[in-house]
PDBQT receptor file of N, H, CA, C and O in Angstrom, charges set to zero:
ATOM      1  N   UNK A   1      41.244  -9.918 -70.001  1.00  0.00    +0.000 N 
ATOM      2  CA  UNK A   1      41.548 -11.347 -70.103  1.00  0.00    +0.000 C 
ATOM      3  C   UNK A   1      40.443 -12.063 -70.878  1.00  0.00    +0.000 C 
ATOM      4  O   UNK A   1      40.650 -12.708 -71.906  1.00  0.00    +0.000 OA
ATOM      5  N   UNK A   2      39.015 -11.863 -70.185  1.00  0.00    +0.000 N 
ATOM      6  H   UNK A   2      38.846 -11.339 -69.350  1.00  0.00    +0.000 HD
ATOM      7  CA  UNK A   2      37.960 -12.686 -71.137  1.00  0.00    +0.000 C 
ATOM      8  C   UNK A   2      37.983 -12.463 -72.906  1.00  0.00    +0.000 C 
ATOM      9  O   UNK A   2      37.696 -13.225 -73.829  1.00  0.00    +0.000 OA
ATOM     10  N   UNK A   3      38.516 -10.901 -72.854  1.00  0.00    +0.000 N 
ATOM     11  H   UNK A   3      38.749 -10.282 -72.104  1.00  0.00    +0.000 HD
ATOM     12  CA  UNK A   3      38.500 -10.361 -74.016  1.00  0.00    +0.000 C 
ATOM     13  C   UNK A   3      39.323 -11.426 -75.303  1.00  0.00    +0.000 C 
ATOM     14  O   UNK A   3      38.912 -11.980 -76.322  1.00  0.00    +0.000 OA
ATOM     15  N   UNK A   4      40.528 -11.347 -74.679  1.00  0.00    +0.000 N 
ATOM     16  H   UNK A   4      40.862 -10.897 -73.851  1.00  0.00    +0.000 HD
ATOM     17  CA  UNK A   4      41.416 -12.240 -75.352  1.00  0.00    +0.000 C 
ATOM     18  C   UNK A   4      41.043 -13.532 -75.392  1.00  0.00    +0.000 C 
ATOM     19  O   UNK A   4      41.396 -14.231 -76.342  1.00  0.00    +0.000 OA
ATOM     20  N   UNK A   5      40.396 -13.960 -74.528  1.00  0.00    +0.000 N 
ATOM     21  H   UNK A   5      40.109 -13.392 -73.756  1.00  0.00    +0.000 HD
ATOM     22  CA  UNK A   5      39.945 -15.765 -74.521  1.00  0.00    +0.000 C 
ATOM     23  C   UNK A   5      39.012 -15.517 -76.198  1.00  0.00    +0.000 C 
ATOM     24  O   UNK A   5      39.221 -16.211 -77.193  1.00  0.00    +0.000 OA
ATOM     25  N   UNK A   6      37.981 -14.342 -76.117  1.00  0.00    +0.000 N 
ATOM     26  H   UNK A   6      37.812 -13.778 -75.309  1.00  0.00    +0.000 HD
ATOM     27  CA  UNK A   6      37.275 -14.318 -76.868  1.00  0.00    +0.000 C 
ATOM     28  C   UNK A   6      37.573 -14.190 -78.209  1.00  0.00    +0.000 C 
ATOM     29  O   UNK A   6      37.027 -14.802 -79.128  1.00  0.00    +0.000 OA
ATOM     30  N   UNK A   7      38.506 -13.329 -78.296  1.00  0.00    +0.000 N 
ATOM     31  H   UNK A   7      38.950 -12.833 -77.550  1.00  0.00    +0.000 HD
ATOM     32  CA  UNK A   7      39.369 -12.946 -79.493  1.00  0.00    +0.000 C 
ATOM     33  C   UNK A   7      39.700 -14.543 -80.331  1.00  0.00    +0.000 C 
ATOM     34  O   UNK A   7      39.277 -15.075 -81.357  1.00  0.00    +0.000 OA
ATOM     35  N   UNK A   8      40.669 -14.909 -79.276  1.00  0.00    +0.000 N 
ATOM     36  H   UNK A   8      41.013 -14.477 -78.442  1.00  0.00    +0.000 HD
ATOM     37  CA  UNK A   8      41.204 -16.177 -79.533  1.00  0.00    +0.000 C 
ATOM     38  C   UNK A   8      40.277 -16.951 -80.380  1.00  0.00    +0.000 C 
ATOM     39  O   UNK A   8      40.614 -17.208 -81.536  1.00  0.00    +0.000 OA
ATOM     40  N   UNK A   9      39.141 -17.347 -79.913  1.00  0.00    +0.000 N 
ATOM     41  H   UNK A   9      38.867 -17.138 -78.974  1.00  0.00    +0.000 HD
ATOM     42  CA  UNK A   9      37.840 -18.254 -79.732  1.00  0.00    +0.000 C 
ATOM     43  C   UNK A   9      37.870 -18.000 -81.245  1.00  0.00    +0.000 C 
ATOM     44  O   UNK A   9      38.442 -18.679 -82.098  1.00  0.00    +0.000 OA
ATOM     45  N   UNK A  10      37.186 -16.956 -81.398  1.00  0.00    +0.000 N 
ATOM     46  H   UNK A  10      36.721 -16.405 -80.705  1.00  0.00    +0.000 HD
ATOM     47  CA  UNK A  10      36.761 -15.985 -82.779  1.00  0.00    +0.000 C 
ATOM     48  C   UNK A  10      37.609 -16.632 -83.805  1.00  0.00    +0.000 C 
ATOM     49  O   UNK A  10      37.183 -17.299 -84.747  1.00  0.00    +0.000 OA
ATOM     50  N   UNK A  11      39.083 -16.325 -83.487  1.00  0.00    +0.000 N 
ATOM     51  H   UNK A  11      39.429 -15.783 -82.721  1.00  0.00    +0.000 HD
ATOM     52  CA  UNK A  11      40.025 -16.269 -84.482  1.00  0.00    +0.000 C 
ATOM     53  C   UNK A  11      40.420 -18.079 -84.871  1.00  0.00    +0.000 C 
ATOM     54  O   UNK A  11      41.220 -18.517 -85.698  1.00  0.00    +0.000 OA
ATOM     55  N   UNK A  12      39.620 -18.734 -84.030  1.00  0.00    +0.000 N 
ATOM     56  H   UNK A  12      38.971 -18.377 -83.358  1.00  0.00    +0.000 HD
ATOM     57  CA  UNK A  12      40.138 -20.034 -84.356  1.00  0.00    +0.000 C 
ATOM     58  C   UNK A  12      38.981 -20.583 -85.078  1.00  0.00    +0.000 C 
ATOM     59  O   UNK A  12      38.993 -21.225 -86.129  1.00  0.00    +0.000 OA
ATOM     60  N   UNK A  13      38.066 -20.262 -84.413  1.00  0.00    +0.000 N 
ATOM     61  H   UNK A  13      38.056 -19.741 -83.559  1.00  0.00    +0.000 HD
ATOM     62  CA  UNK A  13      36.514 -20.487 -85.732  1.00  0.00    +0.000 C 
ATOM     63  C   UNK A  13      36.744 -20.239 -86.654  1.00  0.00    +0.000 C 
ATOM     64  O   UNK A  13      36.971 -21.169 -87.428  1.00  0.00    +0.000 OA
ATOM     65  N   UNK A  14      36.819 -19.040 -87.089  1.00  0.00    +0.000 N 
ATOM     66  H   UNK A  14      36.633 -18.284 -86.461  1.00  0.00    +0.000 HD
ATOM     67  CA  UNK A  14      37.364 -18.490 -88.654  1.00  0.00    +0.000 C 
ATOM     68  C   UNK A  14      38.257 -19.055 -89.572  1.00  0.00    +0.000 C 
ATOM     69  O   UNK A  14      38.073 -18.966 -90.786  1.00  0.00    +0.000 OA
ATOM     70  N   UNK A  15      39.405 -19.748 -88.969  1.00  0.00    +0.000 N 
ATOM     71  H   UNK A  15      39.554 -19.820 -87.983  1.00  0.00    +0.000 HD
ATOM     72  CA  UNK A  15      40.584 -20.713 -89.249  1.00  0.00    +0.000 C 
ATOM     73  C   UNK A  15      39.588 -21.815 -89.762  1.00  0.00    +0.000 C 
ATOM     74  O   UNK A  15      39.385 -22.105 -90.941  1.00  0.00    +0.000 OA
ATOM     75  N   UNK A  16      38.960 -22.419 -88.560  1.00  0.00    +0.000 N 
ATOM     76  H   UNK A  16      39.125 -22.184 -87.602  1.00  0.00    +0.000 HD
ATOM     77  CA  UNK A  16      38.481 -23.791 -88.525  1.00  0.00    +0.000 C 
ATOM     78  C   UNK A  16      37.181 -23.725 -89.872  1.00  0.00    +0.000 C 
ATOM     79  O   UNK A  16      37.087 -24.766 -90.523  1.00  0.00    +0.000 OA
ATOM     80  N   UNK A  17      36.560 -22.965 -90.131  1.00  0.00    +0.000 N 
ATOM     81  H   UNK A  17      36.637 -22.119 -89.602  1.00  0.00    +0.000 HD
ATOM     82  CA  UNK A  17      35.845 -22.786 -91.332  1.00  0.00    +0.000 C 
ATOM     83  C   UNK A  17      36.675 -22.111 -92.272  1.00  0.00    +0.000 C 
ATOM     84  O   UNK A  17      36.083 -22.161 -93.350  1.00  0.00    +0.000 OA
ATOM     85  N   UNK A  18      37.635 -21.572 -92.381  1.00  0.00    +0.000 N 
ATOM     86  H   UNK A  18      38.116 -21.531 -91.505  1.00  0.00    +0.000 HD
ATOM     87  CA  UNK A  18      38.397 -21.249 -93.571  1.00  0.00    +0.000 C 
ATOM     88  C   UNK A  18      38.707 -23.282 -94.067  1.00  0.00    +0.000 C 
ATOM     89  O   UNK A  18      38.287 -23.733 -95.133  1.00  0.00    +0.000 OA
ATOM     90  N   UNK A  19      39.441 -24.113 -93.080  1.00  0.00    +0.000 N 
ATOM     91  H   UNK A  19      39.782 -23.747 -92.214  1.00  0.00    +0.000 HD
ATOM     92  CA  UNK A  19      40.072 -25.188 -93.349  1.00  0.00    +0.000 C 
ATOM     93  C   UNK A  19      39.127 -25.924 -94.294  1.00  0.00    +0.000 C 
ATOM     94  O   UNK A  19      39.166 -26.142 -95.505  1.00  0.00    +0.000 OA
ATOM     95  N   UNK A  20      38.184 -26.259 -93.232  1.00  0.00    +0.000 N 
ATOM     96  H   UNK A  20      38.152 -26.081 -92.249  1.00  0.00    +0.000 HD
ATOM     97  CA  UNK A  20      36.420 -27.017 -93.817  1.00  0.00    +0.000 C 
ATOM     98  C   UNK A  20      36.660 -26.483 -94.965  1.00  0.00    +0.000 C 
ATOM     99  O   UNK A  20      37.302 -27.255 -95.677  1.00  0.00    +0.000 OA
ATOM    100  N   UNK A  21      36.342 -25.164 -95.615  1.00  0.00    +0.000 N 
ATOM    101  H   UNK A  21      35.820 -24.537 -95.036  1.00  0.00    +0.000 HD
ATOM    102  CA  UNK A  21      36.461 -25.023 -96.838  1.00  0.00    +0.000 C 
ATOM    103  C   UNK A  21      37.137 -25.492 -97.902  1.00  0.00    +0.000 C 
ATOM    104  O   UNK A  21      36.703 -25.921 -98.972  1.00  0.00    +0.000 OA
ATOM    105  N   UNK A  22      38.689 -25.322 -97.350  1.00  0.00    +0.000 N 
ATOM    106  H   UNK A  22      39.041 -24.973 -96.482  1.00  0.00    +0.000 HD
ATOM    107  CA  UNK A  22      39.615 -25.775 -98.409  1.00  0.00    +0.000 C 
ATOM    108  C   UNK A  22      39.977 -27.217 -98.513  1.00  0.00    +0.000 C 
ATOM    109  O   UNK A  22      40.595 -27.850 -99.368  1.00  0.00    +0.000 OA
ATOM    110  N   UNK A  23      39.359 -27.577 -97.292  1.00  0.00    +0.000 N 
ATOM    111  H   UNK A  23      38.856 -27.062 -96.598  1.00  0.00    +0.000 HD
ATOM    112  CA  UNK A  23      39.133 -29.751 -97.383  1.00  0.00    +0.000 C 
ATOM    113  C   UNK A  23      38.064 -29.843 -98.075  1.00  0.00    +0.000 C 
ATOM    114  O   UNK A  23      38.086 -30.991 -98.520  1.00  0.00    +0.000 OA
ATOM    115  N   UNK A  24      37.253 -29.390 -98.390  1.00  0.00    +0.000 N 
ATOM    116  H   UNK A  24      37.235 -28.458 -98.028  1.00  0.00    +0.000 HD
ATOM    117  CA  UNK A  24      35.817 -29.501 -99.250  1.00  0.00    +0.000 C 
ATOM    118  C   UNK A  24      36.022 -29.309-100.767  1.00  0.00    +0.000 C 
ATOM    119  O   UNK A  24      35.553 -29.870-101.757  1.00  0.00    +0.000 OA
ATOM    120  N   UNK A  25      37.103 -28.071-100.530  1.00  0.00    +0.000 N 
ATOM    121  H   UNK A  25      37.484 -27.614 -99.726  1.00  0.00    +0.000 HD
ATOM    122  CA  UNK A  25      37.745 -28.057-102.078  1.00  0.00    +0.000 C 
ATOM    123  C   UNK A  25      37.985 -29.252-102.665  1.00  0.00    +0.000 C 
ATOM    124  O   UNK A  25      37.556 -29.963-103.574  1.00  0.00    +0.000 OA
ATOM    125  N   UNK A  26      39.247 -29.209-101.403  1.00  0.00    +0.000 N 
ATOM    126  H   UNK A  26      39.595 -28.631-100.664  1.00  0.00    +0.000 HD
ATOM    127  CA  UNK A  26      39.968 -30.490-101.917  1.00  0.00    +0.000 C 
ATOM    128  C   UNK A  26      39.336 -31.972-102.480  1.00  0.00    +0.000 C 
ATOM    129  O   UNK A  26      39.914 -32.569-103.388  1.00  0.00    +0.000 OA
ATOM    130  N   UNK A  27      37.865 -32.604-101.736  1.00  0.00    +0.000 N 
ATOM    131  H   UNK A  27      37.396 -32.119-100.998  1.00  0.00    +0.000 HD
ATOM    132  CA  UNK A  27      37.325 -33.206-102.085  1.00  0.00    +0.000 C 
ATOM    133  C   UNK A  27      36.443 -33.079-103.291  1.00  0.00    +0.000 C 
ATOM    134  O   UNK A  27      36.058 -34.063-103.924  1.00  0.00    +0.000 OA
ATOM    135  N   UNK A  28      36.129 -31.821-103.596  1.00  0.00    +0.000 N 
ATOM    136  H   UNK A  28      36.442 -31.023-103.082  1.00  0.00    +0.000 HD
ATOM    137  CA  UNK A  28      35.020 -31.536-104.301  1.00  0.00    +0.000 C 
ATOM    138  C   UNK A  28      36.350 -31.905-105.680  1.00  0.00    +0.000 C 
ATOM    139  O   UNK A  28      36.127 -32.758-106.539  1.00  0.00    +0.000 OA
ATOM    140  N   UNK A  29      37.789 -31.013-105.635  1.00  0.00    +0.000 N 
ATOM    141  H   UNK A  29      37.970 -30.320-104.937  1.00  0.00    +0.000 HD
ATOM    142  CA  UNK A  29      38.116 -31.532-107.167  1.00  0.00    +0.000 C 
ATOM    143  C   UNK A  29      38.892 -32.750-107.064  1.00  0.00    +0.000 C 
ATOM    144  O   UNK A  29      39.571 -32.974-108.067  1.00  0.00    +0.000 OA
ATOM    145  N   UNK A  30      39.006 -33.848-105.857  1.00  0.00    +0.000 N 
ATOM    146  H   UNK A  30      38.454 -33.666-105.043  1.00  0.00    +0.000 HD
ATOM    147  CA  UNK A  30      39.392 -35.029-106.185  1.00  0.00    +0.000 C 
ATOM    148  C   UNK A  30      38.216 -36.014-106.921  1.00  0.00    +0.000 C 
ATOM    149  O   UNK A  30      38.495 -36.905-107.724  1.00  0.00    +0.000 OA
ATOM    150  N   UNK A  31      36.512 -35.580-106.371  1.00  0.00    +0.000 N 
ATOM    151  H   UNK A  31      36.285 -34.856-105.720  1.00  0.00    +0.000 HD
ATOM    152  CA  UNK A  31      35.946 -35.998-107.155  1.00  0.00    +0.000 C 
ATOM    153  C   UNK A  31      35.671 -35.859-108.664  1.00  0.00    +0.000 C 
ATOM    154  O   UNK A  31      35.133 -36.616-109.471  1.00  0.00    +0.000 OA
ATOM    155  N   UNK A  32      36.325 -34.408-108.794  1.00  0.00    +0.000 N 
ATOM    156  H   UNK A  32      36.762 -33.792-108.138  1.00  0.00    +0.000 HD
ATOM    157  CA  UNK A  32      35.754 -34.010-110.296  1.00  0.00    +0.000 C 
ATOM    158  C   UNK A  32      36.498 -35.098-110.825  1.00  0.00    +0.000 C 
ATOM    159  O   UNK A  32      35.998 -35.937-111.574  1.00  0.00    +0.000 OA
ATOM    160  N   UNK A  33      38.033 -35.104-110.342  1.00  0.00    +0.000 N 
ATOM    161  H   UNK A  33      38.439 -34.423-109.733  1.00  0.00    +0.000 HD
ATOM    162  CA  UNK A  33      38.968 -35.971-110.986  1.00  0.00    +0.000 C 
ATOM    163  C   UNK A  33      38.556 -37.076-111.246  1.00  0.00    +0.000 C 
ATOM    164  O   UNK A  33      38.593 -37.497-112.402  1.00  0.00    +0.000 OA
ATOM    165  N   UNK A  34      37.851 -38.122-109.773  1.00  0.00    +0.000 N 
ATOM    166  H   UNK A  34      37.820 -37.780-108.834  1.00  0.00    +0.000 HD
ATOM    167  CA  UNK A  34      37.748 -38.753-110.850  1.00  0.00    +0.000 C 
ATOM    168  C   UNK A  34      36.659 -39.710-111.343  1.00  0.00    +0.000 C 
ATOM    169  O   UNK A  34      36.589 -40.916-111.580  1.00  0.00    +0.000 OA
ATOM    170  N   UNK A  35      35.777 -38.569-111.397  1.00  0.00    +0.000 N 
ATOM    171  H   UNK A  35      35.834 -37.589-111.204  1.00  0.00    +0.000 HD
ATOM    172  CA  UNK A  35      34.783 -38.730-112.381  1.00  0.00    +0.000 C 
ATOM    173  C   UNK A  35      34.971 -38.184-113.641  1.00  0.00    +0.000 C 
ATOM    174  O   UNK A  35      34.384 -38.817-114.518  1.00  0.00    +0.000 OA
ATOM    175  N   UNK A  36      35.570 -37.259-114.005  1.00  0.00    +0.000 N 
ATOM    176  H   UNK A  36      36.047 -36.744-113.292  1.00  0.00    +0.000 HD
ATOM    177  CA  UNK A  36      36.962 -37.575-115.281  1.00  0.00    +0.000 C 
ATOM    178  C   UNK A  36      36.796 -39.060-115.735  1.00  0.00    +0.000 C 
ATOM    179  O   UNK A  36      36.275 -39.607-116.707  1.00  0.00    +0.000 OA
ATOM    180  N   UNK A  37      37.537 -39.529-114.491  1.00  0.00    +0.000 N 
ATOM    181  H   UNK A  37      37.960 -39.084-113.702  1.00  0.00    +0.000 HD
ATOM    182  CA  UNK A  37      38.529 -40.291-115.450  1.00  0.00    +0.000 C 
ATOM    183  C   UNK A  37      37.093 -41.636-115.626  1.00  0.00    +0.000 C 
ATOM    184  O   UNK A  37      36.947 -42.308-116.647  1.00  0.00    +0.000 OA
ATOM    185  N   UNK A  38      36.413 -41.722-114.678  1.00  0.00    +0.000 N 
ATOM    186  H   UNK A  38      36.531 -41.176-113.849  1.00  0.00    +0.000 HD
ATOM    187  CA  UNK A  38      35.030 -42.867-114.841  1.00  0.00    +0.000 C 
ATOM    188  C   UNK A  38      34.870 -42.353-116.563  1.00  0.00    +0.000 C 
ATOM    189  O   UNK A  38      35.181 -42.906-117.618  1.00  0.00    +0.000 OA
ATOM    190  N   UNK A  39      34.233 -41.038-116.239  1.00  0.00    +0.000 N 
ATOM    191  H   UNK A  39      33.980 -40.589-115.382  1.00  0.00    +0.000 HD
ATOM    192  CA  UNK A  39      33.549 -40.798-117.920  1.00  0.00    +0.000 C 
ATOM    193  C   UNK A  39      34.161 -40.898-118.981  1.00  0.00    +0.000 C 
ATOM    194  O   UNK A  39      33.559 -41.067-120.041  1.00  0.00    +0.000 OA
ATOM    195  N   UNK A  40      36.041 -40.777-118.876  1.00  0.00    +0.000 N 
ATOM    196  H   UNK A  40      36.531 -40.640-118.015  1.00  0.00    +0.000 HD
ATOM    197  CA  UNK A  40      36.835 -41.187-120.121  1.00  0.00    +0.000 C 
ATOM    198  C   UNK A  40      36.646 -42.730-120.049  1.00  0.00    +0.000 C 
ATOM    199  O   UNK A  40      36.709 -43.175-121.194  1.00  0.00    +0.000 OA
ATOM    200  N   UNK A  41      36.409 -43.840-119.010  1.00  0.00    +0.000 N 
ATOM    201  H   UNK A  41      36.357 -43.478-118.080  1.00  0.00    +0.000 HD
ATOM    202  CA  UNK A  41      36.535 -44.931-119.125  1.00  0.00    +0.000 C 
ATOM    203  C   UNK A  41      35.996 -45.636-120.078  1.00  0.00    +0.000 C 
ATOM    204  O   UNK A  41      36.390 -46.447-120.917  1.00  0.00    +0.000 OA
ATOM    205  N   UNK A  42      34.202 -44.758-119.515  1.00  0.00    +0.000 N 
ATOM    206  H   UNK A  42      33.883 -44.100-118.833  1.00  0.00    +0.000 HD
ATOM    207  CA  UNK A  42      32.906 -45.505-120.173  1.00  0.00    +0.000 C 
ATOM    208  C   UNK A  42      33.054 -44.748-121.946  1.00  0.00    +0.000 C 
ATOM    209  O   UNK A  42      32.680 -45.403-122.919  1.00  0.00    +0.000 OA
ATOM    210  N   UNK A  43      33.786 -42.981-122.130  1.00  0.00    +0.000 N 
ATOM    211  H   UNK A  43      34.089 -42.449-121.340  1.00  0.00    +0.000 HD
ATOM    212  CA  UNK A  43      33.829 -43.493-123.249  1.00  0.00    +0.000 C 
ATOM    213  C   UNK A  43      34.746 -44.398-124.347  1.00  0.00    +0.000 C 
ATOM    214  O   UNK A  43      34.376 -44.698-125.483  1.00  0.00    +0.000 OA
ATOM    215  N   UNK A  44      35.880 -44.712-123.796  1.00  0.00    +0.000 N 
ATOM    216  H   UNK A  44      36.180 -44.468-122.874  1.00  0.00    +0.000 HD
ATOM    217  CA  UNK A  44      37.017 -45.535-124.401  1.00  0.00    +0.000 C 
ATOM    218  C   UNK A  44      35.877 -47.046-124.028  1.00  0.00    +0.000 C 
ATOM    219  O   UNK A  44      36.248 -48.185-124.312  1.00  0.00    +0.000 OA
TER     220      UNK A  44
């Protein structure tokens, strides 16, 4: 039984830092975006 609590535990950390990651993505290229679009601003 503890085994499985543990398992569980494990397997949801791993999830929960897989996610963090791919929300970090996600922020990291909404900023690229748009600082894009700032740097096309300043050069137009």
């Amino acid at each position: 039984m503890l085994f499985i609590i543990r398992y569980k535990k494990e397997r949801f950390l791993s999830f929960l830092k897989r996610f963090k990651k791919s929300v970090n993505k996600k922020k990291l290229i909404n900023n690229i975006k748009k600082n894009k679009y700032k740097i096309l601003k300043k050069i137009k």
